[in-house]
GUNUPA-196915 format. One record per residue (C-alpha): residue in one letter; x, y negated, z. Coordinates in nm, 3 decimals. Layout:
BEGIN
<pt rest="a" c1="X" c2="Y" c3="Z"/>
...
***
This chain:
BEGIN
<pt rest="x" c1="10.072" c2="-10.070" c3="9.234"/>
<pt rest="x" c1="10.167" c2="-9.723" c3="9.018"/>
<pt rest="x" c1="10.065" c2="-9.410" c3="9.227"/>
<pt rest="x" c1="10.398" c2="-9.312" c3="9.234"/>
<pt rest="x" c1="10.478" c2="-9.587" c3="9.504"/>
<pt rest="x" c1="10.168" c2="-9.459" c3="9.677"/>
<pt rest="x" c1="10.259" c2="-9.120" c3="9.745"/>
<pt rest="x" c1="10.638" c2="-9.211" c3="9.873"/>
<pt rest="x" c1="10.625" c2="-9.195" c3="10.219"/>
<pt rest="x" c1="10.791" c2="-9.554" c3="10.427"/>
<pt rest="x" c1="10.759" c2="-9.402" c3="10.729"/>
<pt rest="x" c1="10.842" c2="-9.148" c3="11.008"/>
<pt rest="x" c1="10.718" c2="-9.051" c3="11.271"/>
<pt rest="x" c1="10.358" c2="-9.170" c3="11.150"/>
<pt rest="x" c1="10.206" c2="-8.920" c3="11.352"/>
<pt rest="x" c1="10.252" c2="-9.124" c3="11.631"/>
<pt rest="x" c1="10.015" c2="-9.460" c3="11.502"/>
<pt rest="x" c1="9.708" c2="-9.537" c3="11.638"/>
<pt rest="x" c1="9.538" c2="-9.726" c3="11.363"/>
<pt rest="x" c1="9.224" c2="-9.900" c3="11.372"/>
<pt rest="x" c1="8.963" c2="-9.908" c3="11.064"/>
<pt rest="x" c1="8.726" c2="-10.164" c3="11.116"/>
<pt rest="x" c1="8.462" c2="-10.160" c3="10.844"/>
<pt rest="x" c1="8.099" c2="-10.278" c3="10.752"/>
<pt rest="x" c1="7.777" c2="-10.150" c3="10.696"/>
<pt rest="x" c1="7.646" c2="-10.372" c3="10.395"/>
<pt rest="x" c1="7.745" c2="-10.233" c3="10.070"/>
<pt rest="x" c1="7.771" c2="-9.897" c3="10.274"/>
<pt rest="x" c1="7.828" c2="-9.661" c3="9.973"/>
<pt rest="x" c1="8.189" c2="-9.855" c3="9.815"/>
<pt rest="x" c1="8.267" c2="-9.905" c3="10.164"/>
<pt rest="x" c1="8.243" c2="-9.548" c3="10.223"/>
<pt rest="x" c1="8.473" c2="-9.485" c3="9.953"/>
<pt rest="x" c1="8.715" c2="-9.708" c3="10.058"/>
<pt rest="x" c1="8.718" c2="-9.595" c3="10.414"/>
<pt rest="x" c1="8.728" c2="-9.220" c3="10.293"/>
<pt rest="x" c1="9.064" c2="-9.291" c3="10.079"/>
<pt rest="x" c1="9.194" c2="-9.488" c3="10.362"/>
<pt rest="x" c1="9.169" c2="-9.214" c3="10.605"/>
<pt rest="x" c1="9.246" c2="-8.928" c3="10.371"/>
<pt rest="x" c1="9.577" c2="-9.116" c3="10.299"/>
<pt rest="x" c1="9.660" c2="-9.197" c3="10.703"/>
<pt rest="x" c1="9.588" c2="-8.795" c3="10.725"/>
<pt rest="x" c1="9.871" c2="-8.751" c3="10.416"/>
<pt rest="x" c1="10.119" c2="-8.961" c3="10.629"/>
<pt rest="x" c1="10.026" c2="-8.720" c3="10.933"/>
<pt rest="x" c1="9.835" c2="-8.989" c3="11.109"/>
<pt rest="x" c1="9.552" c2="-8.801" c3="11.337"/>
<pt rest="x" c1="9.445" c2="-9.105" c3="11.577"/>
<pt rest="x" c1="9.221" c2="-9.295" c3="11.406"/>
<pt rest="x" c1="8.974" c2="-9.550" c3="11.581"/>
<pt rest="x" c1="8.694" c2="-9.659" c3="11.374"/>
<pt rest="x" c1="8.439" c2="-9.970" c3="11.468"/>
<pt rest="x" c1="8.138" c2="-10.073" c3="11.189"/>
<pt rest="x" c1="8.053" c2="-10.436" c3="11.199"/>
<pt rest="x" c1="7.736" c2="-10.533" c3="11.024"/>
<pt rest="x" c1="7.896" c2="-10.742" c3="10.764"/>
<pt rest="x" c1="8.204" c2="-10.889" c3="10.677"/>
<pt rest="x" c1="8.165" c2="-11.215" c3="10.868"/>
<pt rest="x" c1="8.150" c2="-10.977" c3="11.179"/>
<pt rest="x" c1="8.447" c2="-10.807" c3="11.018"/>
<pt rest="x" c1="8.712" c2="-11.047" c3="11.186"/>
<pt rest="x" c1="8.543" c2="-10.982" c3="11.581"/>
<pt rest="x" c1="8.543" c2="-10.631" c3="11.538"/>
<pt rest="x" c1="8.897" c2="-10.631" c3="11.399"/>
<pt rest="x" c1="8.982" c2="-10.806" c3="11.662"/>
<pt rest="x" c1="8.870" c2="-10.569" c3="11.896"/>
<pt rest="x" c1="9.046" c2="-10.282" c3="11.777"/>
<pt rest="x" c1="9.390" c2="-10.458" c3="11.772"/>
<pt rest="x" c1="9.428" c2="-10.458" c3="12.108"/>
<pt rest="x" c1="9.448" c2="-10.021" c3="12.145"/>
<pt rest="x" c1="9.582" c2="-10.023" c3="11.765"/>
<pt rest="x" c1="9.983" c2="-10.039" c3="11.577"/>
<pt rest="x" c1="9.773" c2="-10.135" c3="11.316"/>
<pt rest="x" c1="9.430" c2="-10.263" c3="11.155"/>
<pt rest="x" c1="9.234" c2="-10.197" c3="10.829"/>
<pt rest="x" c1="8.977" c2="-10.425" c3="10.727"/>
<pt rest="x" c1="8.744" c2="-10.296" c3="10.505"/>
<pt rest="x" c1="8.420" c2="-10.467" c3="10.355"/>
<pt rest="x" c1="8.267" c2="-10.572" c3="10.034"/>
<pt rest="x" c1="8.139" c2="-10.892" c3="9.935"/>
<pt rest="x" c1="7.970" c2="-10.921" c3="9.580"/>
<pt rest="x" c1="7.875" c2="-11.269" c3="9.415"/>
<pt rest="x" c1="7.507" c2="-11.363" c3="9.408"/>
<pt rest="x" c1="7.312" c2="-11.653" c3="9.289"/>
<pt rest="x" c1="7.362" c2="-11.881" c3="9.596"/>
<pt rest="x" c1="7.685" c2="-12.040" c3="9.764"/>
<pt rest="x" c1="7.669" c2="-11.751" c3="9.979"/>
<pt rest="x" c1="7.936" c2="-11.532" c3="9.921"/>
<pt rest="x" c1="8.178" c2="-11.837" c3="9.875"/>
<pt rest="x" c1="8.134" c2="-11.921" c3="10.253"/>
<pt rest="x" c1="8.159" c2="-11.563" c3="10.342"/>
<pt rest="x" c1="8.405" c2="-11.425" c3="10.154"/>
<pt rest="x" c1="8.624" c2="-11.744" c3="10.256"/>
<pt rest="x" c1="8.562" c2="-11.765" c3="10.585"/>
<pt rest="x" c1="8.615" c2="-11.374" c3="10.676"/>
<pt rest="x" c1="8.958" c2="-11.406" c3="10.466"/>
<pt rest="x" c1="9.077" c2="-11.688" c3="10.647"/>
<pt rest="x" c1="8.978" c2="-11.508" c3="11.024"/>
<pt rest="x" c1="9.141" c2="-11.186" c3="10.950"/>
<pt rest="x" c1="9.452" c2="-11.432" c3="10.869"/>
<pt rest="x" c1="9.416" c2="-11.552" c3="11.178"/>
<pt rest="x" c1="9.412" c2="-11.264" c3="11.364"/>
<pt rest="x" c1="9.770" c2="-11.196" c3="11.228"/>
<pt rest="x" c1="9.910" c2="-11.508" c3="11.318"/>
<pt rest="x" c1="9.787" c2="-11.488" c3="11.679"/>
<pt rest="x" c1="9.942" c2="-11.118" c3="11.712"/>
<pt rest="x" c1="10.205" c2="-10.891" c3="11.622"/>
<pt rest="x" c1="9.975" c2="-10.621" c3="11.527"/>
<pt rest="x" c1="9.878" c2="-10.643" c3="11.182"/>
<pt rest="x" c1="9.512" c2="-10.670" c3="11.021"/>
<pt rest="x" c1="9.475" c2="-10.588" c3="10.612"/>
<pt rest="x" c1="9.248" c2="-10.774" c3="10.438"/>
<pt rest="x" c1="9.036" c2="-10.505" c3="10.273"/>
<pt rest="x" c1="8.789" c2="-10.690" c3="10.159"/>
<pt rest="x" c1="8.697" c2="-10.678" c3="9.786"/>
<pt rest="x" c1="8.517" c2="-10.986" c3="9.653"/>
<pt rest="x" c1="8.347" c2="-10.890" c3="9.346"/>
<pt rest="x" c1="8.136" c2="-11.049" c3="9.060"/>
<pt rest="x" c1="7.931" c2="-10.717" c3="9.029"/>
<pt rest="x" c1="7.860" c2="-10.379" c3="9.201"/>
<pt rest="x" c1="8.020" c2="-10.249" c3="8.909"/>
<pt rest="x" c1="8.375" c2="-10.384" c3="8.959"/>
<pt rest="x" c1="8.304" c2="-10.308" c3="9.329"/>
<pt rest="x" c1="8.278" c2="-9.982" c3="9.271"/>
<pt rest="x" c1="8.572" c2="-9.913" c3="9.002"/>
<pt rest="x" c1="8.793" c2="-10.099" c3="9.285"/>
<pt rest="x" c1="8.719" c2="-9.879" c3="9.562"/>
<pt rest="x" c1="8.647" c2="-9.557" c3="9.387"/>
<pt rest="x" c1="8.935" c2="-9.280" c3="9.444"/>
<pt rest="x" c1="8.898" c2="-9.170" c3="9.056"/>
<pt rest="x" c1="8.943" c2="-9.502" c3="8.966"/>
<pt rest="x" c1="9.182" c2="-9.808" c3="9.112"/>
<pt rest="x" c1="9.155" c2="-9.664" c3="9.475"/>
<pt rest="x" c1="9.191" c2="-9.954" c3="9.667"/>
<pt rest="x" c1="9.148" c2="-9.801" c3="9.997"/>
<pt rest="x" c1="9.458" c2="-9.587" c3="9.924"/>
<pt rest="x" c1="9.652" c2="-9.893" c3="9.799"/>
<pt rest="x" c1="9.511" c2="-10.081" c3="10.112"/>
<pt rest="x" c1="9.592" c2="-9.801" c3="10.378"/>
<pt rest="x" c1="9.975" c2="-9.795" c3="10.234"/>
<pt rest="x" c1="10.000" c2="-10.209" c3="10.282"/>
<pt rest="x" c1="9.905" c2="-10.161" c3="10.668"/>
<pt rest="x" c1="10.156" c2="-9.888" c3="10.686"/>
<pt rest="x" c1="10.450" c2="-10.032" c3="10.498"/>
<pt rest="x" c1="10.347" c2="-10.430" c3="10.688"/>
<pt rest="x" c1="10.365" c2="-10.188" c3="11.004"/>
<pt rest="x" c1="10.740" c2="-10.091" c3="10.932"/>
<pt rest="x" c1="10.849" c2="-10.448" c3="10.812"/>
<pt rest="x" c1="10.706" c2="-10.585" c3="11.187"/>
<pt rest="x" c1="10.802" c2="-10.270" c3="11.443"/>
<pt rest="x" c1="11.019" c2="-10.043" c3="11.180"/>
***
């Protein structure tokens, strides 16, 4: 997505959203990163009213989403999952994916899947750092433009 696209607003009135950021405490530094260009572009759309709720990790991700979708217009999911040696991050990776799906066909308040599933901490961090591909900007603009093609 070219940054141009990123910094064209799709909405007015943003000021008005109540979005949720629900986010995890493994891999705590990229997440950081991603949850500090999230909120930095909400604040650039004149968003103020942001709720925030940590989960451990991302398999908690989904219930904590959850949680914040029923005071929210919108949820962020944010997380990182990196590959290992074991099956592991296969059945985690997979099975928080396919609950924050879930969550958006039970409701009409939408949940993105910021989750980055990585092969190293390297590519983790070049995804999520703002210098870099920004992700959390990129994913904070996909809740806010899925939020105008459901209520705009």
């Amino acid at each position: 997505m070219s940054d141009h696209t990123l910094n064209t607003p799709i909405l007015e009135n943003c000021e008005n959203l109540t979005i949720g950021i629900a986010f995890t405490l493994w891999n705590e530094e990229i997440v950081s990163m991603l949850k500090n260009s999230a909120e930095e572009y909400f604040a650039s759309c004149g968003i103020t009213n942001i709720l925030s709720l940590e989960a451990m990790g991302a398999w908690e991700l989904v219930q904590a989403s959850k949680k914040l979708q029923k005071s929210c217009d919108g949820v962020l999911a944010l997380g990182t999952v990196i590959r290992g040696d074991t099956y592991h991050f296969e059945l985690i990776a997979n099975s928080a994916s396919h609950g924050l799906m879930e969550l958006n066909i039970a409701s009409d308040t939408p949940v993105t899947m910021g989750i980055l599933t990585t092969d190293s901490q390297a590519q983790a961090e070049e995804r999520a750092n703002p210098s870099k591909l920004n992700k959390g900007k990129e994913l904070a603009f996909t809740l806010l433009h899925t939020i105008k093609q459901l209520h705009g």
